[in-house]
N, C-alpha and C positions, 0 to 999 in steps of 0.2 A: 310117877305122877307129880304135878308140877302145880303149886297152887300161885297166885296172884293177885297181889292186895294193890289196889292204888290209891293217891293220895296228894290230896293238895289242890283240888280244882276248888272253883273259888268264882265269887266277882270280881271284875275288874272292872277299872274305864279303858277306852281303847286308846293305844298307845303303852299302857303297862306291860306289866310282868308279871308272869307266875313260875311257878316251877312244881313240876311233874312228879311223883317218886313212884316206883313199882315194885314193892319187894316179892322176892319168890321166895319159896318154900318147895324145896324138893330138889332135883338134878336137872343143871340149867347150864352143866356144864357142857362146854364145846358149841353148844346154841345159840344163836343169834337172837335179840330180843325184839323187839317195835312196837312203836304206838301206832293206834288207828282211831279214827274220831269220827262219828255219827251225828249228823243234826236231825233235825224231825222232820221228813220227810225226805231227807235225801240217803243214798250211797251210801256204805260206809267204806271209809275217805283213808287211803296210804297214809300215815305223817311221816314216821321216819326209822331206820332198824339200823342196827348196829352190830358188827361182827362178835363173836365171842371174846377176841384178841383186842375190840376195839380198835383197828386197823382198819375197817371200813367201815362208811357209815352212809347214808341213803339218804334222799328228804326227797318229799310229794314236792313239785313243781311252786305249789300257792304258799310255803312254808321256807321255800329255802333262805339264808339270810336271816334270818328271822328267827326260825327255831334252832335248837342244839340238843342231841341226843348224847347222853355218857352212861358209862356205865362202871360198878363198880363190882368185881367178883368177889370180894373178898366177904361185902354185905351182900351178896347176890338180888342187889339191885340197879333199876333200871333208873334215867332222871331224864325228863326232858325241859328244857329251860325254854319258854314261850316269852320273846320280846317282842316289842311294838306291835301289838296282840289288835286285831280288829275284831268288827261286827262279827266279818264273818270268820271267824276260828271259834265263835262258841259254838259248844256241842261237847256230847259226851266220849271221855277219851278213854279208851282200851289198850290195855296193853299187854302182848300177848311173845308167846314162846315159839320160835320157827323151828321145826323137830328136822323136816327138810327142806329141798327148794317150795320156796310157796304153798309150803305144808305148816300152817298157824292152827297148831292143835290146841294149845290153852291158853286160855284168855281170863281177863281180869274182869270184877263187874263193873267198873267203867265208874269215871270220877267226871262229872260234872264241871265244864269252862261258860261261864256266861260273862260276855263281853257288852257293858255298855255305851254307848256312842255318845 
């Protein structure tokens, strides 16, 4: 079992910065990690995952550049670094545990990015 705390969403104005944190509790070993982000009303939205080795790393299309996904096993946590942040990247960010391909079996309750213009 695999729990997940997030942490750090926040206001911003746009063009800022934040940064992400996800700590796990439990076996997250060999696992690949990722954030995914929800606005109200829409999808919820790829951002970006990251190999267990840290060796590869993934971003949604509307993030790349811009985001940075790391991770640290030792704190068996996840970070994701959010620059030159717009309107549209707020929304509530999850972040969750990939057990296997495209199998996102645990998830975080999701921290809050609200970006002002």
């Amino acid at each position: 079992q695999v729990q997940l705390v997030e942490s750090g969403g926040g206001l911003v104005q746009a063009g800022g910065s934040l940064r992400l944190s996800c700590a796990a509790s439990g076996r997250t070993y060999k696992y690949a990690m990722g954030w995914f982000r929800q606005a109200p009303g829409k999808e919820r939205e790829f951002v970006a995952s990251i190999s267990w080795s840290s060796g590869s790393t993934y971003y949604g299309n509307s993030v790349k550049g811009r985001f940075a996904i790391t991770r640290d096993n030792a704190k068996n946590t996840v970070y994701l670094q959010m620059n030159s942040l717009k309107p549209e990247d707020a929304a509530v960010y999850y972040c969750a545990v990939e057990v296997g391909a495209g199998r996102w079996d645990y998830w975080g309750q999701g921290t809050q990015v609200t970006v002002s213009s």
